[in-house]
N, C-alpha and C positions, 0 to 999 in steps of 0.2 A: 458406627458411622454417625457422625455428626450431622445433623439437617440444619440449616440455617433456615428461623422463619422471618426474620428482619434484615437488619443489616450484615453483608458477606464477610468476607478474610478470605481475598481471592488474592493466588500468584499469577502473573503473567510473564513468560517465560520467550523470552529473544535478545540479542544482542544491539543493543541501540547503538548505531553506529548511523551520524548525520546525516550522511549522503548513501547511506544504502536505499533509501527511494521511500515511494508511500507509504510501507509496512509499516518502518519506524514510528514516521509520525503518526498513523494509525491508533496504534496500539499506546503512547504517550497520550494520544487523546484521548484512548478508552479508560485508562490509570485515573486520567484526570475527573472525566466524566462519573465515572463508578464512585472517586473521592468526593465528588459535589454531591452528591446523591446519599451522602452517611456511611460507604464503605470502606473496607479498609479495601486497600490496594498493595503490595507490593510489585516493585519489576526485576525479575532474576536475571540479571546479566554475568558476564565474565568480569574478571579484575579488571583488564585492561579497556572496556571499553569506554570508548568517550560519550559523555555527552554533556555539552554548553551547561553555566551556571543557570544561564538564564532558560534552557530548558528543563534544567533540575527545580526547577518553583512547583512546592504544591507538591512536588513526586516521592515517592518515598523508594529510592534505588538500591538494591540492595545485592552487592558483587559476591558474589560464588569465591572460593578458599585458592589463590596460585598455590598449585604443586608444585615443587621443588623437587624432580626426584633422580638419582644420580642413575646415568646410563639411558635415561629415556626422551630421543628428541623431542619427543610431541608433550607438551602438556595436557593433561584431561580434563580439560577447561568444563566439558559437557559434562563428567562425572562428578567433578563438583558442585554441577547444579542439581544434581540429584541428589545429592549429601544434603544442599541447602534446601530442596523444598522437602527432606523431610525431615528435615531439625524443625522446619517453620512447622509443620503439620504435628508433630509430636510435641513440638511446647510451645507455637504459640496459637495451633487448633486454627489455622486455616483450613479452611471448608476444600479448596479446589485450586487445582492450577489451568493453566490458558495456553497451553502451546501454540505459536505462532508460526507456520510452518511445519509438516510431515517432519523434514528432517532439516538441521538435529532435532530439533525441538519437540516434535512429537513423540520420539525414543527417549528424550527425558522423562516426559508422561510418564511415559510406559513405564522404564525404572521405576520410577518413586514411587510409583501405584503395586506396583508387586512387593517392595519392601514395607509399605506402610497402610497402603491403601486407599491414598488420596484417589477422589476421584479425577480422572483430566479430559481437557476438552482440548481437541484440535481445529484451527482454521486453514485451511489450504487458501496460499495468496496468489498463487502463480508461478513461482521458479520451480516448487515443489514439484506441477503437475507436468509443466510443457517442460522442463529440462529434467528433471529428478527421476521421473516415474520415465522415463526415455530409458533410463540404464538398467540394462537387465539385473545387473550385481547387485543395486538396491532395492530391487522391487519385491524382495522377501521381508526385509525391515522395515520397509513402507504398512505393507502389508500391515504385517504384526500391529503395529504400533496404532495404525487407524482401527483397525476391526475391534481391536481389545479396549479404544476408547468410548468414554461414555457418552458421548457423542463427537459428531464431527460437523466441522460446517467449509462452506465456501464462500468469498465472496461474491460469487456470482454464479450463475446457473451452467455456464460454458465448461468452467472447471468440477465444476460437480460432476455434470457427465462424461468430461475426459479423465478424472478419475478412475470413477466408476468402470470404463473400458479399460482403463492402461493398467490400472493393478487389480481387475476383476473380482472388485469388493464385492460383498456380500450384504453388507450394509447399508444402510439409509445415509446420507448426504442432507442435510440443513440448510438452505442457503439464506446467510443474512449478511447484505451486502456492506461495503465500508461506507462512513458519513461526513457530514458538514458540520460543523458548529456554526452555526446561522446568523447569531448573536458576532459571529466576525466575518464571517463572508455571505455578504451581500451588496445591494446596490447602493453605490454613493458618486456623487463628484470624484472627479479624478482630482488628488493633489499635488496644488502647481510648486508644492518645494519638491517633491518628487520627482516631477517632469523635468525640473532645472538640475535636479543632480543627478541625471540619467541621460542629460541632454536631448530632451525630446522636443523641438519646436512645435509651439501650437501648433497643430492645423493638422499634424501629419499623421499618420495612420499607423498603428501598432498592432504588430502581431505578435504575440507571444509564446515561445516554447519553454515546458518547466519540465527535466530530468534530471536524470544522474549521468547521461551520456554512455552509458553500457551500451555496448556493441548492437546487443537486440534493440534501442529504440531508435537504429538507421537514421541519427541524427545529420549521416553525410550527404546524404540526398536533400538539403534541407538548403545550405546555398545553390542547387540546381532551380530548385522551385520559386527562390529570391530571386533570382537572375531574371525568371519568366515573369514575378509582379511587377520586377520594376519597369520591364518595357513599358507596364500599360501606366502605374503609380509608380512612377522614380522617388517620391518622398515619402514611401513608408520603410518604418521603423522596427527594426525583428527583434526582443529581446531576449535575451539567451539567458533563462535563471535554472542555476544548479550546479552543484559541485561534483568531478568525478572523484570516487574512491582513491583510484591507482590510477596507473597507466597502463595493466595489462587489463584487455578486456574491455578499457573507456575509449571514447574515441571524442573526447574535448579537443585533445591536442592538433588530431589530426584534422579536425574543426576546423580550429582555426586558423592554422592550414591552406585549409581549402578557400577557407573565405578571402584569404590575401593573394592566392593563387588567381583569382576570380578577381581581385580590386574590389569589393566588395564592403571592405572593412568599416566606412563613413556609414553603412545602413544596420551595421549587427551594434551591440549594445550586449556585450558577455558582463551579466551584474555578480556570478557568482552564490554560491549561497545564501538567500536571504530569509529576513521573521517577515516581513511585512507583503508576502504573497498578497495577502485582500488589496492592498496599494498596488501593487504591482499590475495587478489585474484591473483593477479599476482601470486603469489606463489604457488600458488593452478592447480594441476594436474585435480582436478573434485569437481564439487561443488554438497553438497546431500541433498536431501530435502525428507521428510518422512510424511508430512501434511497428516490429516483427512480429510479436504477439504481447500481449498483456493480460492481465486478469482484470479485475477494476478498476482502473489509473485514479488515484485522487487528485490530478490534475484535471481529469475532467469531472470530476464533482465540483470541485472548486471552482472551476468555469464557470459551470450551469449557476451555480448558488448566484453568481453577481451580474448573472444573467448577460455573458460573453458566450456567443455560439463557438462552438468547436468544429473546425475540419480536422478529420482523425482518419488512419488508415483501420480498416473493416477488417481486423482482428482483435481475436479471444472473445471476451467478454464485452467489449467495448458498442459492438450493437446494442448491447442490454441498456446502456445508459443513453446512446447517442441514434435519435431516430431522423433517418433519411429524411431532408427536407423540415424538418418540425423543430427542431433541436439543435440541429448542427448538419454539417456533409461528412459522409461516408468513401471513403476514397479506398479503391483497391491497392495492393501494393505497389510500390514502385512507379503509379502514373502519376509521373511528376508534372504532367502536364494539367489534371486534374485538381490536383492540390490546387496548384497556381488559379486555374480557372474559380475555384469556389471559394480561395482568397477573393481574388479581384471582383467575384460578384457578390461579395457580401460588404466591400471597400465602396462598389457604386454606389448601391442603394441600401442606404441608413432606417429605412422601414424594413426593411428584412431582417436585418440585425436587431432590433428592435423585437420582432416578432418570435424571431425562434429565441432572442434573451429571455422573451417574457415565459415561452414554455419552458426553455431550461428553470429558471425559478420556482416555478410552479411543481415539477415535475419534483427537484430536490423537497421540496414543502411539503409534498403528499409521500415519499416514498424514504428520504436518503437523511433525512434530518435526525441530530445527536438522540432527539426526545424516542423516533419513533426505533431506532435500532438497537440502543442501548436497554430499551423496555425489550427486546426480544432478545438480548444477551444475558441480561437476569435471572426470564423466565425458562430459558434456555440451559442455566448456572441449578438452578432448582430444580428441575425436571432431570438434569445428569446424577445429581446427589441422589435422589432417591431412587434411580436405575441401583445408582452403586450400592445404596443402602438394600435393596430388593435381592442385588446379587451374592452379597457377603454372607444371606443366608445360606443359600439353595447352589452358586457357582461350583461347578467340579474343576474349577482351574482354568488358568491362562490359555489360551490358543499357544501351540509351541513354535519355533518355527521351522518346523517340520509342516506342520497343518497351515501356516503361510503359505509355505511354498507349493 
């Protein structure tokens, strides 16, 4: 086993796919971050996955092998990535891989570690725990694949211990939550070429929501609660940034939809996928979040950092980042009437917003910043190697999954 004591040769192991949601960009930041800091970085994706030139800068991507094989629908997109991190681990002596999600990704680990003996590390982000570990049929593979890791983490404390319950781990849970790049999202002037290509009249008030529009962030309740600002504020502005994947599963289309259903259309502002979140936000008086559940949203990272309060509904992990009154408002599910209210009282008064902008900032600066989480992914990267290295003497073998189950 190989110890890295300076610079790594870490894989990071998920399918970047643009609008799959924060994970993606997450983990693109971590690539990058890791690269600014003297490492090497790769990211194991599938052949076909896409992503933007301009998010290929600086990244070093690197696509798993298309199977071509007669008689069989599925491709084994996943088993090729196992083939790839451990060609990279056998010639070009990468130290570790980074599974991002339980599954697949974390059963890649697991692979490549029994053929070669890379050590691997898994993050649970949220689909993993509240939907994934739900299914009885997976929750032996889960199983396996986390307990046999050399470590595991969460991003937040909520899924650690809905883990921990749902596939009655045995093991220890890490939690090192996801970050901000600080150096782009913080506070500035809003820019008025901006405001003129988004059609935003001075004066009027912006609220902004940023998803993927999956089913789970109840995006459709969302002209309900427009309907109820505008009675009190007829000239604020909702802007709608994010692309859906598909159409099974998204509920953009039915969006908007609703919104024209409603007469509505003159207040929404659908920008679509954009780079320039920090601008976006700038502009932005409160950022709104309506999720079923979530793990971390780095939508509401990105709030806090340019110091926009967030009204968000009071699931998952989402308390961890967003404190009642001090930060943002916490709204239970479905009272849309609530939303609306702590809209309109943060629309009145411009000292409030002000106030909890200023602890959101502060809060990202002491806790959620690239500097302070990325030094606890490192030491975290070291500490898993020489578990692995400790066990390669003395281990009598894999957990089966028999002993999963």
């Amino acid at each position: 086993m190989r110890i890295a004591e300076s610079s790594m040769k870490i894989a990071l192991i998920h399918d970047y796919q643009p609008n799959l949601g924060g994970t993606t960009e997450v983990v693109i930041r971590m690539a990058r971050a890791f690269t600014r800091r003297g490492h090497s970085c790769k990211l194991i994706t599938h052949p076909e996955s896409w992503i933007g030139e301009r998010d290929k800068e600086n990244l070093e991507l690197v696509r798993s092998r298309m199977f071509k094989i007669t008689f069989m629908q599925y491709v084994p997109h996943n088993s090729a990535k196992v083939a790839k991190i451990v060609s990279l681990y056998r010639h070009h002596h990468t130290h570790l891989c980074h599974a991002h999600y339980a599954l697949p990704y974390g059963l890649v680990g697991y692979l490549a570690k029994q053929i070669c003996g890379i050590p691997y590390v898994v993050t649970l982000h949220g689909t993993d725990i509240h939907t994934l570990a739900s299914m009885p049929a997976l929750k032996p593979v889960m199983r396996l694949c986390l307990e046999n890791a050399d470590a595991v983490t969460s991003v937040c404390e909520y899924l650690a211990v809905a883990a921990a319950r749902k596939l009655d781990l045995e093991r220890s849970i890490i939690v090192i939550p996801n970050f901000v790049d600080t150096r782009r999202f913080h506070e500035r002037p809003p820019s008025r070429s901006l405001m003129k290509e988004l059609d935003i009249p001075t004066g009027h008030p912006v609220v902004t929501h940023i998803s993927n529009y999956a089913a789970i962030k109840n995006t459709l309740i969302i002209p309900e609660i427009v309907h109820l600002v505008l009675q009190r504020h007829p000239r604020t502005v909702f802007l709608m940034v994010g692309q859906a994947l598909g159409e099974e599963g998204f509920e953009l289309d039915d969006l908007k939809k609703k919104v024209s259903e409603l007469g509505l259309d003159a207040h929404f502002r659908f920008v679509g996928r954009r780079k320039d979140i920090p601008g976006i936000l700038d502009l932005s008086e409160i950022s709104l979040l309506t999720s079923l559940n979530e793990g971390s949203p780095l939508a509401v990272l990105e709030s806090l950092a340019v110091g926009v309060p967030v009204v968000s509904s009071r699931v998952g992990g989402i308390p961890e980042l967003i404190k009642h009154g001090v930060n943002g408002f916490l709204v239970e599910r479905q009272r849309i009437e609530r939303y609306a209210r702590y809209i309109c009282r943060l629309i009145e008064h411009p000292s409030l917003r002000h106030t909890l902008g200023r602890h959101g900032v502060a809060l990202v600066h002491d806790k959620y910043r690239e500097e302070v989480v990325i030094s606890q992914y490192l030491n975290l990267y070291r500490a898993a190697q020489q578990l692995a290295a400790k066990e390669d003497t003395r281990r009598p073998g894999p957990k089966t999954m028999a002993e999963a189950m």
